[in-house]
C-alpha positions as CSV (number, residue, x, y, z in Angstrom):
1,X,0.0,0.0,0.0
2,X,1.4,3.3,-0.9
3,X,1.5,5.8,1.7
4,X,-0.5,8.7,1.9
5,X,0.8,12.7,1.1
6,X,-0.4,15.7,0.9
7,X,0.0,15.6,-2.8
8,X,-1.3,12.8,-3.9
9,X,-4.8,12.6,-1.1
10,X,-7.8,13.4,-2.1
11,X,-9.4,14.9,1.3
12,X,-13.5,14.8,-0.1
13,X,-12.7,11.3,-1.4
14,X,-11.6,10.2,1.8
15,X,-14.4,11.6,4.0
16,X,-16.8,10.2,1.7
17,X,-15.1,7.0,2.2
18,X,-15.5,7.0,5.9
19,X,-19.1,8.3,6.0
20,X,-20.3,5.9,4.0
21,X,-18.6,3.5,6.4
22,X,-20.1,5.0,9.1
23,X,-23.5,5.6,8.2
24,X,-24.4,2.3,7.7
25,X,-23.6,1.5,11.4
26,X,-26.0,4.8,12.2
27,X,-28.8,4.8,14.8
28,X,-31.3,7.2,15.0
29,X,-32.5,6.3,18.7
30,X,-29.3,6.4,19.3
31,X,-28.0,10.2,17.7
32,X,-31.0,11.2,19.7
33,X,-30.2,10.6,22.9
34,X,-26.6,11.7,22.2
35,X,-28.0,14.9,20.8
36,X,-30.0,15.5,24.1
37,X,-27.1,14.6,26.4
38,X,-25.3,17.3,24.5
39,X,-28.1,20.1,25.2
40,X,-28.9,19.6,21.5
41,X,-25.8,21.5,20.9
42,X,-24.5,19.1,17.8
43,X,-25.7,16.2,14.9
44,X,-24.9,12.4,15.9
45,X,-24.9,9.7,13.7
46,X,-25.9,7.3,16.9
47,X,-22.7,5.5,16.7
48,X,-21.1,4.7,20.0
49,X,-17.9,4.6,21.1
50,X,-16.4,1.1,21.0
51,X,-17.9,1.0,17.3
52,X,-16.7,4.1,16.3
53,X,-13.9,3.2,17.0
54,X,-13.6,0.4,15.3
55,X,-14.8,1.8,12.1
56,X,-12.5,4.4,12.0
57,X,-9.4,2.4,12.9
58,X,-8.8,1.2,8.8
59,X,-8.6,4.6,8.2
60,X,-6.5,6.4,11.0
61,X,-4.0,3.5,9.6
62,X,-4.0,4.8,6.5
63,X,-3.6,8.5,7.5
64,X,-1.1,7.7,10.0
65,X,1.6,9.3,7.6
66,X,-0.2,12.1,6.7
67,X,-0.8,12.6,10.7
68,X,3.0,12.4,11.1
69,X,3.9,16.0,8.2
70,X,0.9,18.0,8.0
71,X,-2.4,17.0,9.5
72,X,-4.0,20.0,9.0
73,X,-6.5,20.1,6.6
74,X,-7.9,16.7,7.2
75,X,-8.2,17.7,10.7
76,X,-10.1,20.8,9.5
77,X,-12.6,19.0,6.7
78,X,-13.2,16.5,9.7
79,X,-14.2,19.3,12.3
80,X,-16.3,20.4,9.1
81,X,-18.5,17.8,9.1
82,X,-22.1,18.5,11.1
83,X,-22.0,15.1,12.9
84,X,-20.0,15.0,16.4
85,X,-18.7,11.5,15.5
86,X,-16.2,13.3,13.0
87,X,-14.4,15.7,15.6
88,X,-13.9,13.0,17.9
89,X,-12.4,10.7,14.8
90,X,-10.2,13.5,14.2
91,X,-9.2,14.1,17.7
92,X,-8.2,10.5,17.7
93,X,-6.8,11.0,14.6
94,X,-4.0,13.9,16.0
95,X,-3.3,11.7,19.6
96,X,-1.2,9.6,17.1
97,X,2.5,9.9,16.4
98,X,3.1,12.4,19.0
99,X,6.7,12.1,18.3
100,X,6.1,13.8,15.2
101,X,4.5,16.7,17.4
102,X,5.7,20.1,16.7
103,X,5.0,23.9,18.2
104,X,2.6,24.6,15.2
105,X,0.2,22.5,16.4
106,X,-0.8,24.7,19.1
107,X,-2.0,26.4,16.0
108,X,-4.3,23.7,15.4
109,X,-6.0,23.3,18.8
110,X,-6.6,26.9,19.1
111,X,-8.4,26.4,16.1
112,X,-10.5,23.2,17.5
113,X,-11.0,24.7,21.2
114,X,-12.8,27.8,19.4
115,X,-14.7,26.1,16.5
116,X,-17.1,24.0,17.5
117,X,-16.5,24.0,21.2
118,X,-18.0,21.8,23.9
119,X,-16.7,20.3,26.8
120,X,-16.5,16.7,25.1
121,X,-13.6,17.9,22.4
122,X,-11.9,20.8,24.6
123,X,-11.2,18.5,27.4
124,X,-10.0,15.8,25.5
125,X,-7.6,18.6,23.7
126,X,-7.1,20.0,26.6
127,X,-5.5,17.1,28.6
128,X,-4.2,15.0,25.5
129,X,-3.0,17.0,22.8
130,X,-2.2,20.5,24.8
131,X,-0.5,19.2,28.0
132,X,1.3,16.6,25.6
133,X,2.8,19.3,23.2
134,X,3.3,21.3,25.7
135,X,5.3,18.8,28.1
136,X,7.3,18.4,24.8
137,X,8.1,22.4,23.9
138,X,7.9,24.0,27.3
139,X,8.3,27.3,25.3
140,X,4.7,27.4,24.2
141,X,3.5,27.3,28.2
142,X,3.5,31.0,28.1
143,X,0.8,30.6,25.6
144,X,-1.4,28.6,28.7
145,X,-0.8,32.1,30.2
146,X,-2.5,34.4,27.2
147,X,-5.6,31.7,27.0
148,X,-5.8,32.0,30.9
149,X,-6.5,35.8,30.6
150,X,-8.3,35.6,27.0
151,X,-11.5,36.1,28.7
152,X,-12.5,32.7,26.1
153,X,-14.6,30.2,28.4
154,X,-12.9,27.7,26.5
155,X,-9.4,28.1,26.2
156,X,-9.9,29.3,29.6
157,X,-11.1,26.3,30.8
158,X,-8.0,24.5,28.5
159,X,-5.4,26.4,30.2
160,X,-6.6,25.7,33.6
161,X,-7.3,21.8,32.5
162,X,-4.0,20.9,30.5
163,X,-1.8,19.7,33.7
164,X,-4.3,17.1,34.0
165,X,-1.9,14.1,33.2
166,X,1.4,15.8,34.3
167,X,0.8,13.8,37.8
168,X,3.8,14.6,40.5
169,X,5.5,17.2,37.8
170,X,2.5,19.7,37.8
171,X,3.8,23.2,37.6
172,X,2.0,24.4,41.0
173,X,2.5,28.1,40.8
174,X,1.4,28.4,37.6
175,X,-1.9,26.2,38.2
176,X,-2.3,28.3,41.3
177,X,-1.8,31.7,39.4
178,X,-4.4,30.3,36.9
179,X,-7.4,28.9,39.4
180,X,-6.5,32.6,41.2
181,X,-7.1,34.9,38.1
182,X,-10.8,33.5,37.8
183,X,-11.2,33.0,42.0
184,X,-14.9,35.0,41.6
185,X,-16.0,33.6,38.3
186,X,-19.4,32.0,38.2
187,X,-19.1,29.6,35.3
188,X,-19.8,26.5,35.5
189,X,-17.3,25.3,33.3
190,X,-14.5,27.4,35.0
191,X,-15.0,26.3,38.5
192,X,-15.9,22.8,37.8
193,X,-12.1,23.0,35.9
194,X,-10.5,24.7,38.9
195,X,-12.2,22.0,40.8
196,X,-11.4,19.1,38.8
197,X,-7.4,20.1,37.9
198,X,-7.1,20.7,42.3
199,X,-8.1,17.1,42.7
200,X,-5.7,16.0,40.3
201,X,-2.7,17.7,41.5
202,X,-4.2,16.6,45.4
203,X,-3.4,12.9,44.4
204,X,0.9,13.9,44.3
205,X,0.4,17.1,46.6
206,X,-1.9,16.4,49.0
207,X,-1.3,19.1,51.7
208,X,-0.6,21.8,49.0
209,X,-3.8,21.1,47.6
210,X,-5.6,21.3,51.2
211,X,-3.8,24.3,52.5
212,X,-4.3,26.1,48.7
213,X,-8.2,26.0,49.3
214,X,-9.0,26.5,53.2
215,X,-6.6,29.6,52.8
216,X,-8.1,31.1,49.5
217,X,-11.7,32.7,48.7
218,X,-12.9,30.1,45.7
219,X,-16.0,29.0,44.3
220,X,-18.2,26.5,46.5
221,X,-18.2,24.3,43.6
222,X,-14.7,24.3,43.3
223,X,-13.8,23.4,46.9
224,X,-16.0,20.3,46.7
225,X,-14.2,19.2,43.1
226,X,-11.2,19.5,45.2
227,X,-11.3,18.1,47.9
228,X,-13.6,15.4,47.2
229,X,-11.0,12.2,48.2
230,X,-10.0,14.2,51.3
């Protein structure tokens, strides 16, 4: 099989290829439900996970190399499509080769965390492909710092999220500075993240954790995300 360039794919054929391969796994009680669980925000084909997939796996083979130069405008004429199932293909799609990762594709998931945006893509680009690149360039955490104070729920919400897998090497003063900047906000999404990355960093540093919460003024929902295992 001959590998796949920028040159020589054909990006329409290709997502015709895979919708017709995913369409005829569609269910309609199924892209219901998944429509209402989403607030009715986005299109489902009804295709679960497991399936998906599975359907998609032929495919993100055969991109692989493509994945690996210039993933770009596949990534884009996936995110195009109206059906959810497509931004999380192409999500799955860039969490390969990451040691073909490079500082341009920051780029990218700006582009993804703005277009389209729901807590079911950002937080998957948020802890996968954003904290990944970033533990790889360390230069583009400064860029954690704009999004923080972008006054964007979502890249907002990405820079306060992105530590998640980082474990015992989370960068405390930063996530503190962070969680601090939005101390009195009353989004949802916001303090559930300040909440949620708290009790992440609580499993490596515990009493950091507990002393950074009784001693600042934050969000009742937030404290509870935090210190739910205490």
């Amino acid at each position: 099989m001959s590998f796949l360039t920028l040159e020589s794919m054909d990006i329409g054929e290709e997502i015709n290829a895979l919708r017709h391969s995913l369409e005829a796994s569609s269910d309609a009680e199924n892209a219901l439900a998944m429509s209402r669980y989403m607030k009715g925000h986005f299109q489902y084909l009804g295709i679960k996970s497991p399936e998906r997939k599975a359907i998609a796996a032929p495919f993100l083979k055969s991109w692989a190399p493509l994945c690996a130069k210039n993933p770009e405008a596949l990534v884009k004429a996936l995110w195009n499509q109206n059906e959810r199932e497509y931004q999380y293909i192409a999500m799955e799609f860039l969490a390969r080769s990451k040691k073909d990762w490079n500082p341009h594709r920051l780029d990218l998931y700006h582009h993804l965390l703005v277009y389209k945006p729901w807590w079911d893509t950002v937080d998957m680009i948020s802890a996968t492909l954003v904290g990944g690149l970033i533990q790889k360039f360390p230069e583009l955490e400064e860029r954690m710092e704009e999004w923080n104070a972008s006054g964007h729920l979502w890249l907002i919400r990405c820079s306060l999220l992105y530590q998640l897998k980082y474990g015992k090497d989370m960068d405390l003063e930063r996530l503190s500075t962070n969680i601090l900047r939005h101390s009195d906000s009353k989004e949802f999404f916001i303090q559930k993240a300040m909440g949620w990355s708290l009790r992440q960093a609580a499993k490596f540093h515990t009493e950091w954790v507990y002393h950074f919460v009784t001693m600042n003024s934050l969000p009742a929902l937030t404290k509870r995300e935090a210190l739910k295992h205490y």
